[in-house]
FIPA-978097 format. One record per residue: residue number from 1; residue in three letters; chain; x, y negated, z of N, C-alpha, C in turn. Coordinates in pm, 1 decimal, decimal comma, padded with zeros to 6 digits. Last residue first. Example, Ala and Ser with C-alpha at 12.3 -4.5 7.8 and 13.67 -1.06 7.14 Angstrom:
2
2;SER;A;01285,0;00225,0;00708,0;01367,0;00106,0;00714,0;01290,0;-00003,0;00787,0
1;ALA;A;01319,0;00569,0;00780,0;01230,0;00450,0;00780,0;01320,0;00330,0;00780,0
This chain:
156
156;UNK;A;02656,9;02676,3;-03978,7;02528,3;02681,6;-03907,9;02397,8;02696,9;-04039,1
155;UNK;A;02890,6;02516,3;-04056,5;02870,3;02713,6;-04086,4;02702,5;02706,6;-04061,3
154;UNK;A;02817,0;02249,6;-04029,3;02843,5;02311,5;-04176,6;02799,2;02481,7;-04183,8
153;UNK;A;02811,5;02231,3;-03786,0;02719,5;02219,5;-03803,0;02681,1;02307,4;-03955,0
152;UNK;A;03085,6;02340,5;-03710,9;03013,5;02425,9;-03657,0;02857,5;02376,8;-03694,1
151;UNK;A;03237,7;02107,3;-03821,5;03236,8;02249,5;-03844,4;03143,0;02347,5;-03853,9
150;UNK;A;03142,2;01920,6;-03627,7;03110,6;01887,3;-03755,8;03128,3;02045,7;-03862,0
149;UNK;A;03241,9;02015,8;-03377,7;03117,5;02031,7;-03419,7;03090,2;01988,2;-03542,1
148;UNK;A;03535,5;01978,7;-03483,0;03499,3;02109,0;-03455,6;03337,5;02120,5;-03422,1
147;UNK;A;03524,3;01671,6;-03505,3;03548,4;01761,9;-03619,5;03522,0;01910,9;-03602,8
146;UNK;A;03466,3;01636,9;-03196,8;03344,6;01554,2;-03347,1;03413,2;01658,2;-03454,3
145;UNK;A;03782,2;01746,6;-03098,5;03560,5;01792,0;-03066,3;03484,4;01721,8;-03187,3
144;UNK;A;03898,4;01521,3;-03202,4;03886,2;01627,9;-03241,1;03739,2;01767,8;-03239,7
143;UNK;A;03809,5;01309,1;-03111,6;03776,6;01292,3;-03273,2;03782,4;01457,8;-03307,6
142;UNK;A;03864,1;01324,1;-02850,1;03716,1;01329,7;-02866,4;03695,2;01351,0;-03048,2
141;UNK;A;04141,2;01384,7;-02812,5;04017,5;01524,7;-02787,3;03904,5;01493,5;-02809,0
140;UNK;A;04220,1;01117,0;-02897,4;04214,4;01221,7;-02965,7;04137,8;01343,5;-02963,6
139;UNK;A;04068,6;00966,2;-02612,3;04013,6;00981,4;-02831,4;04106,0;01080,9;-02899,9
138;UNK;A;04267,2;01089,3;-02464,1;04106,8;01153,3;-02497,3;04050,1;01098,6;-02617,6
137;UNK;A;04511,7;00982,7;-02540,8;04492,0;01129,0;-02552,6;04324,2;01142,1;-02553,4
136;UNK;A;04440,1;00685,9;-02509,3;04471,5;00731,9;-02675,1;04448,3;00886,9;-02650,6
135;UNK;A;04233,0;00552,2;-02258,4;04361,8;00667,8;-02323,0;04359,4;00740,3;-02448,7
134;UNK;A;04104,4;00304,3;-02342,3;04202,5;00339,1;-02270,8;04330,7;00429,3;-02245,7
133;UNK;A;04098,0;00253,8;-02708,1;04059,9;00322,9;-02612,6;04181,9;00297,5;-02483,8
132;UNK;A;04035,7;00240,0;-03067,1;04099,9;00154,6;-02922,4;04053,7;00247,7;-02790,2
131;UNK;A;03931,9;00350,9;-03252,0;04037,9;00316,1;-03271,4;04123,1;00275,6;-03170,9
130;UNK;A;03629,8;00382,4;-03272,1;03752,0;00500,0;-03291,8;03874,2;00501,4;-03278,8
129;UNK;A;03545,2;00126,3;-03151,0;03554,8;00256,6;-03061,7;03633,0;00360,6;-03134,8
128;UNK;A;03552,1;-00139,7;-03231,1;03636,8;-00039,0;-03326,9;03671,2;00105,2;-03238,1
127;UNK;A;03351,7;-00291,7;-03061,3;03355,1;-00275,1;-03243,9;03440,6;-00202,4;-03309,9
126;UNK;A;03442,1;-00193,7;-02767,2;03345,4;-00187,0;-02820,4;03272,9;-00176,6;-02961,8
125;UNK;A;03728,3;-00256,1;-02759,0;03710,1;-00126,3;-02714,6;03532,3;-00118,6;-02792,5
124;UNK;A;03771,8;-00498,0;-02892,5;03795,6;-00404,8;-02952,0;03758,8;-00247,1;-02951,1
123;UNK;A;03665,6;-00663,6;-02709,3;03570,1;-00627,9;-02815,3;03613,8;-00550,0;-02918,9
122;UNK;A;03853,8;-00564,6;-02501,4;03687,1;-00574,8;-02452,0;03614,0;-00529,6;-02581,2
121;UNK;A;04060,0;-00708,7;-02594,6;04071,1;-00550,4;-02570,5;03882,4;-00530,0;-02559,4
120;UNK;A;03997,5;-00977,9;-02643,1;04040,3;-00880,6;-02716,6;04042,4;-00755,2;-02695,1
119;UNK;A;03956,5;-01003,7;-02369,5;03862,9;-01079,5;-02450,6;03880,2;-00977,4;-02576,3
118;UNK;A;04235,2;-01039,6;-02232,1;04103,4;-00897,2;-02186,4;04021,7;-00908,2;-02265,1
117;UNK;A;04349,7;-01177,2;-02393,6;04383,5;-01051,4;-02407,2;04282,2;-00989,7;-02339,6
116;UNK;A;04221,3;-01489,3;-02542,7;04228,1;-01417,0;-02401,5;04243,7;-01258,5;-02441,6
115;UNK;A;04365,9;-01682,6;-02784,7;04284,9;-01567,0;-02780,6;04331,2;-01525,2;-02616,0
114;UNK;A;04398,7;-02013,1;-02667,1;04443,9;-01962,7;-02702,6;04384,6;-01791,5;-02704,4
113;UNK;A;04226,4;-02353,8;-02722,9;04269,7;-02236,3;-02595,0;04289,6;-02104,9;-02667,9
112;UNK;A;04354,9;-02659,4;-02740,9;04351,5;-02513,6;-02797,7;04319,9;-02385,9;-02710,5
111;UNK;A;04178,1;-02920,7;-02707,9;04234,5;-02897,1;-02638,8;04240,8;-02708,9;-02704,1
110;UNK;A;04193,6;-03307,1;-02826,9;04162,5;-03169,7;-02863,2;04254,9;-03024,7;-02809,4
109;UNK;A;04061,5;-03600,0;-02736,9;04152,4;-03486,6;-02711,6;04121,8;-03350,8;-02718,1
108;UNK;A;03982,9;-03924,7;-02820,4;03930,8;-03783,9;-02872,9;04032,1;-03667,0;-02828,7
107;UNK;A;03854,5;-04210,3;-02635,9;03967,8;-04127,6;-02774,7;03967,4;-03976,2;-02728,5
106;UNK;A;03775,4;-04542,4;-02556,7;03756,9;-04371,4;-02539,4;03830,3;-04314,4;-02651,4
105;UNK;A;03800,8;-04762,8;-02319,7;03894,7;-04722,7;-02446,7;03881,4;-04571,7;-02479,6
104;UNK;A;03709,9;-05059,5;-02142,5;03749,1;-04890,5;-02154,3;03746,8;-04886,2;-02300,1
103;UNK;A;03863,4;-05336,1;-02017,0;03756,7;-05275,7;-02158,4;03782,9;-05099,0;-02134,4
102;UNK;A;03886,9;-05670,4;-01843,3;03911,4;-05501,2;-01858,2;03833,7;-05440,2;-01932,2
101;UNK;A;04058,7;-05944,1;-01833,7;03961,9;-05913,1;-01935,5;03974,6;-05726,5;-01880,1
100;UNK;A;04129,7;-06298,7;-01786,4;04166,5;-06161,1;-01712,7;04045,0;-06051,6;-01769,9
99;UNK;A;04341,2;-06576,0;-01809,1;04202,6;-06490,7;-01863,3;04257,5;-06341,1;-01801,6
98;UNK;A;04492,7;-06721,5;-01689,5;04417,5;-06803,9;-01725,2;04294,8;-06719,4;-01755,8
97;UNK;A;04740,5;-06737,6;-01445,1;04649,0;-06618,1;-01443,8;04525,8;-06727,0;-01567,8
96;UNK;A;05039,6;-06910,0;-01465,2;04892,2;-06911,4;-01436,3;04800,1;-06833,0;-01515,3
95;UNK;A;05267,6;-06998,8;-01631,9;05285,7;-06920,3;-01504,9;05126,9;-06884,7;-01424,7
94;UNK;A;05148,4;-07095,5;-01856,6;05214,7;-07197,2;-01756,6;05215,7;-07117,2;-01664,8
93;UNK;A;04915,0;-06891,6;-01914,1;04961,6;-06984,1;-01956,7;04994,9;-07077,6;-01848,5
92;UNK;A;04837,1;-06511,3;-01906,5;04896,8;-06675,1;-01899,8;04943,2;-06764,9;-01926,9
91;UNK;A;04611,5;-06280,7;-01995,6;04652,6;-06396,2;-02075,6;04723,8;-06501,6;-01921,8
90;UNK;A;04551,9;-05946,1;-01975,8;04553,2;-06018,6;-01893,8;04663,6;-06147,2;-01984,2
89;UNK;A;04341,8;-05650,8;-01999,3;04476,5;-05739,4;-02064,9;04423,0;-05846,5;-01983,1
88;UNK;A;04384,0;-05288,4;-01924,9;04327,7;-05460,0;-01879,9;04406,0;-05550,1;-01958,4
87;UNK;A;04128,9;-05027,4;-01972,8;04221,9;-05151,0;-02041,2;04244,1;-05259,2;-01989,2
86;UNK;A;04048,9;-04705,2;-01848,0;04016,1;-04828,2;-01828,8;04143,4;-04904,1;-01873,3
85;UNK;A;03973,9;-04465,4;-02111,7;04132,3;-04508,4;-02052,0;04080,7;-04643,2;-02026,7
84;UNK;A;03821,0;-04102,9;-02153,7;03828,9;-04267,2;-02114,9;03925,3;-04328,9;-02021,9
83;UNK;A;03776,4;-03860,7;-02370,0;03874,9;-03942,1;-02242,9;03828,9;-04084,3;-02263,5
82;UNK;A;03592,2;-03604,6;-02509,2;03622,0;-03745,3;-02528,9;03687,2;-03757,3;-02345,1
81;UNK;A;03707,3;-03289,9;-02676,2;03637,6;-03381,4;-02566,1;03693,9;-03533,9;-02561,0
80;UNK;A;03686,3;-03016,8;-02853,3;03667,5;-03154,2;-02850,8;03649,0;-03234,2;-02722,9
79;UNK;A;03861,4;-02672,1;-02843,2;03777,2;-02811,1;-02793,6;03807,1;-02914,7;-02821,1
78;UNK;A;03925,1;-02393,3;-03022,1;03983,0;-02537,8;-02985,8;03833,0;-02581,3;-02982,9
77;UNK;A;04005,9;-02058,4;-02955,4;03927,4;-02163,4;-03052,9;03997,5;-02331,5;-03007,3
76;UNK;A;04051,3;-01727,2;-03004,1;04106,6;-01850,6;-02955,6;04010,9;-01960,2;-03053,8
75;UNK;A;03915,2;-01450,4;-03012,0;03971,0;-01563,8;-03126,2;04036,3;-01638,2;-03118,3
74;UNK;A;03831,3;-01434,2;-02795,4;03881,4;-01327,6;-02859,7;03974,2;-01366,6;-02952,0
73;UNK;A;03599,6;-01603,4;-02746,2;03766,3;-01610,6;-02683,3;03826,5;-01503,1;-02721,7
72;UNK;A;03419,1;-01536,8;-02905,6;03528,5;-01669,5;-02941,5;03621,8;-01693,3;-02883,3
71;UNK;A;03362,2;-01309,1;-02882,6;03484,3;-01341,1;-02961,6;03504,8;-01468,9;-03005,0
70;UNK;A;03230,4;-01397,6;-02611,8;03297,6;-01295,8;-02632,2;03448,1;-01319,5;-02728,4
69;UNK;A;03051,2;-01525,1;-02723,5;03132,5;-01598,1;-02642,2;03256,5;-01534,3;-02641,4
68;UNK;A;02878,3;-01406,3;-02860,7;02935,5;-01470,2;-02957,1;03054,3;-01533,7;-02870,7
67;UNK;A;02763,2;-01181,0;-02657,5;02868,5;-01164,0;-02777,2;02965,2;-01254,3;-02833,9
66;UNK;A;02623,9;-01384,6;-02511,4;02768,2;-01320,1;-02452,2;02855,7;-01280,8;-02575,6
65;UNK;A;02434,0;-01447,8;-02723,2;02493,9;-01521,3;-02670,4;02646,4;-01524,8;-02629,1
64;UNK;A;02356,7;-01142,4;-02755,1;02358,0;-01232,5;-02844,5;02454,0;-01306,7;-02832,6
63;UNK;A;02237,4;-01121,8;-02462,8;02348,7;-01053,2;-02524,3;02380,6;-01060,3;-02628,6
62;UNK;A;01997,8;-01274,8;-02393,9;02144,1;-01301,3;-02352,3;02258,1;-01271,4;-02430,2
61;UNK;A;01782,4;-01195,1;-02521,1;01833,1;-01312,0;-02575,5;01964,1;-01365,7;-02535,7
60;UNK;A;01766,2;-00947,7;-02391,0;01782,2;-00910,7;-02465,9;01804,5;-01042,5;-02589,1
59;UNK;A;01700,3;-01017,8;-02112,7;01830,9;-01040,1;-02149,3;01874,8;-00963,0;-02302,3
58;UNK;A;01413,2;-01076,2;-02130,8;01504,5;-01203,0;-02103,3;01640,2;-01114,1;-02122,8
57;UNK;A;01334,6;-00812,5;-02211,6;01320,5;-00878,0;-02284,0;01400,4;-01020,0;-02274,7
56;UNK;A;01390,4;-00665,5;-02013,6;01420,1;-00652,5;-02106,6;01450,3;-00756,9;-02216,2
55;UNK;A;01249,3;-00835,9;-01824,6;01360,0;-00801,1;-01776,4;01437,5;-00764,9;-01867,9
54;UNK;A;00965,6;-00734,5;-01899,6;01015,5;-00858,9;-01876,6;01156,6;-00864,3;-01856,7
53;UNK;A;00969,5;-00461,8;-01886,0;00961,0;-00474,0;-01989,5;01016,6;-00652,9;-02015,7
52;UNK;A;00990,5;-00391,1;-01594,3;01152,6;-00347,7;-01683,9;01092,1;-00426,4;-01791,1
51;UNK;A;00705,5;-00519,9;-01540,4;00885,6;-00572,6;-01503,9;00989,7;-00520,4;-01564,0
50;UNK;A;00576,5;-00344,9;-01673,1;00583,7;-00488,0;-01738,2;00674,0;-00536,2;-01716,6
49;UNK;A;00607,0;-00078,6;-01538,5;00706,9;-00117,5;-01706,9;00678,7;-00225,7;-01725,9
48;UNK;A;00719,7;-00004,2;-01244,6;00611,9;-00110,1;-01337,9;00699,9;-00087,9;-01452,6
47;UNK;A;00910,5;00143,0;-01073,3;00749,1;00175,6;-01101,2;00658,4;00107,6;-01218,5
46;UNK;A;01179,5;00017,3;-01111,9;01109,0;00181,4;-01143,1;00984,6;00197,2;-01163,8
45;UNK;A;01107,9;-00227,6;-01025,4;01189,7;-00236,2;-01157,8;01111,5;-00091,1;-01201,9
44;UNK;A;00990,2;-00174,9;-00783,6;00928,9;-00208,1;-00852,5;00996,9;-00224,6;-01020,7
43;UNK;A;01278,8;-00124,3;-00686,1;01166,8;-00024,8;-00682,0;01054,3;-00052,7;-00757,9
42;UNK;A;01414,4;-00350,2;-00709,4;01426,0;-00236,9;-00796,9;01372,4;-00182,7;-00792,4
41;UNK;A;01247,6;-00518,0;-00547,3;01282,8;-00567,9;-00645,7;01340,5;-00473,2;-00742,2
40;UNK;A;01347,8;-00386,8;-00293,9;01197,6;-00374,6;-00314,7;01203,6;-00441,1;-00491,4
39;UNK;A;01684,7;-00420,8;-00318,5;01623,6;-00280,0;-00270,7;01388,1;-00290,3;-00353,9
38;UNK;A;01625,0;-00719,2;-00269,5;01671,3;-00672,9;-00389,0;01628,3;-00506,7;-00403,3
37;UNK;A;01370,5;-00846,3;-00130,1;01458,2;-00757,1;-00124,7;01483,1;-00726,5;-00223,5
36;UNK;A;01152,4;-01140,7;-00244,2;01192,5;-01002,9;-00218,3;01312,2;-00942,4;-00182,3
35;UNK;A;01202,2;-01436,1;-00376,8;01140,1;-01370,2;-00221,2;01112,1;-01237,3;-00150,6
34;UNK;A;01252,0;-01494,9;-00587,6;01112,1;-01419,0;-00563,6;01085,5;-01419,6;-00457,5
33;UNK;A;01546,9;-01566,2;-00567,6;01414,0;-01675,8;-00602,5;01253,9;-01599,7;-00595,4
32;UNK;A;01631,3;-01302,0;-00487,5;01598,7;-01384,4;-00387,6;01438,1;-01488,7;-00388,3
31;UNK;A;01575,1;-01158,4;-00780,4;01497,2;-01120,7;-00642,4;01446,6;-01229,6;-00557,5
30;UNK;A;01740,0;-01281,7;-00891,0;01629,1;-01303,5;-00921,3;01527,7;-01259,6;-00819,3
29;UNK;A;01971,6;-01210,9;-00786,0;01968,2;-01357,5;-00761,0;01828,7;-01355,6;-00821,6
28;UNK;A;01956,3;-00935,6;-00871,6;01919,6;-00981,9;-00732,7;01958,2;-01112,0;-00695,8
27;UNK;A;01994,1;-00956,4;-01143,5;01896,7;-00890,1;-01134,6;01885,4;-00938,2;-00924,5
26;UNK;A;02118,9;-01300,5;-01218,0;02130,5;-01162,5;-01247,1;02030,7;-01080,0;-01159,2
25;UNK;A;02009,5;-01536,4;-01425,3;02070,4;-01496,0;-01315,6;02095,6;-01334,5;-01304,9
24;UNK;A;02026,6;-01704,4;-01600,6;02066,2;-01770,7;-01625,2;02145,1;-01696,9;-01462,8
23;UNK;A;01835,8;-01522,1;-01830,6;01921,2;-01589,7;-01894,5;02034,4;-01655,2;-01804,9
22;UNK;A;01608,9;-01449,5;-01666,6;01722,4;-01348,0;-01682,2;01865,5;-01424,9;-01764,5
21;UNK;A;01450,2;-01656,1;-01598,3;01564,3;-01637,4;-01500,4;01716,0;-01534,7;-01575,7
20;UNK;A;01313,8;-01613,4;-01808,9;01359,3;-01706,6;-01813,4;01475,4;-01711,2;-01723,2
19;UNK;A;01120,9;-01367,5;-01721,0;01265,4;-01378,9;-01844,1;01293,8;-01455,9;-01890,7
18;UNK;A;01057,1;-01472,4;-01509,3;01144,1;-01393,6;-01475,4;01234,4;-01347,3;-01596,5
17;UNK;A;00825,8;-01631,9;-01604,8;00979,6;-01658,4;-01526,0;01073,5;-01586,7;-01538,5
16;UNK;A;00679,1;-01411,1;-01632,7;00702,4;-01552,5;-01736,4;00829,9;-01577,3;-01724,0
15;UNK;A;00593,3;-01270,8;-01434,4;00687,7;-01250,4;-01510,4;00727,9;-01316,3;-01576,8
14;UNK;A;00492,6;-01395,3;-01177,0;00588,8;-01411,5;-01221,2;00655,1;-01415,8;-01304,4
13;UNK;A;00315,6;-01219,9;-01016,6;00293,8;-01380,2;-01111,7;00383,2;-01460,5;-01182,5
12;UNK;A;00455,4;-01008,1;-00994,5;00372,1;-00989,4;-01124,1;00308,5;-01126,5;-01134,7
11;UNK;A;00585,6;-01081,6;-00764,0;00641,7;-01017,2;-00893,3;00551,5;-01032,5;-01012,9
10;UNK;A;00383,6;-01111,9;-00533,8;00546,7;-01176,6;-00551,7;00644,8;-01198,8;-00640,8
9;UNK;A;00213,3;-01001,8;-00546,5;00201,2;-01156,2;-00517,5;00326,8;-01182,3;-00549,9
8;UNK;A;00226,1;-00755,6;-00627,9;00153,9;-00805,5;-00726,3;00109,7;-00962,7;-00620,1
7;UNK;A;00407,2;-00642,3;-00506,0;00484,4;-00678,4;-00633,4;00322,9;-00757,3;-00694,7
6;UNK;A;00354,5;-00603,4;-00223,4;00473,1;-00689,8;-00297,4;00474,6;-00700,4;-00435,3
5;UNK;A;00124,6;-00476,8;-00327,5;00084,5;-00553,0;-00285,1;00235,4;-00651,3;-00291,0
4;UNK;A;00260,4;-00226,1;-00373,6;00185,8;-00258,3;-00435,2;00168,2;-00409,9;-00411,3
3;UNK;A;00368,0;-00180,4;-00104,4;00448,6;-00170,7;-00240,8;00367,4;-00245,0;-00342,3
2;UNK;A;00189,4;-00120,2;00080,6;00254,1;-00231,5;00106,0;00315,9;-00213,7;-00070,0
1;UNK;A;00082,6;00119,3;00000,0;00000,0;00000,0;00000,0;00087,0;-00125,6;00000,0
């Protein structure tokens, strides 16, 4: 009884939100903002498919996102950002302070950041899985197994 009743004041007015949250929190920072137990917040993850289905659905606009972040530090890229340099000029005449003037001065600094090696290994291990791996010996026992069932599909 109690189960029920958490999720349908606490959770299920919610869902709107909740795949709005998914963009920006993770599965028990979403809890809190609910007001649930993370523990009661998965249990209901298990029981309801609107919540896995909400939940799905907000981070299924995330991982898009992460990707592209992904290899852009994979890549190395370069930033734009603007600086501001307060200016003073200052005029005398006859040993005497006559004009006194301060101007800011904005200008453009472009900053390289260079490919991140975990960034690289990450999306290598993931877009070229035949090729990258932690241990080179088990992709070998794994390409090899794939060719001895590829065998065994042929005789079959």
């Amino acid at each position: 009884m109690g189960r029920n009743r958490k999720y349908e004041t606490h959770i299920k007015p919610y869902l709107a939100e909740i795949v709005e949250l998914c963009k920006t929190h993770n599965e028990a920072e979403i809890a809190g903002e609910l007001g649930v137990s993370y523990t009661t917040f998965n249990r209901c993850k298990k029981e309801q498919t609107e919540l896995k289905e909400a939940l799905r659905k907000g981070k299924r606009v995330v991982v898009p996102q992460l990707r592209m972040s992904l290899l852009k530090r994979a890549n190395g890229f370069e930033k734009a950002t603007k600086k501001a340099i307060k200016c003073k000029t200052v005029e005398y005449k006859n040993g005497k302070k006559v004009k006194e003037e301060e101007r800011v001065e904005y200008y453009e600094e472009v900053t390289y950041y260079p490919p991140d090696v975990a960034a690289l290994n990450l999306a290598l291990k993931n877009y070229d899985k035949d090729n990258w791996s932690n241990d080179p010996q088990l992709l070998a026992l794994k390409k090899e197994e794939l060719e001895i069932k590829k065998q065994s599909m042929e005789d079959w």
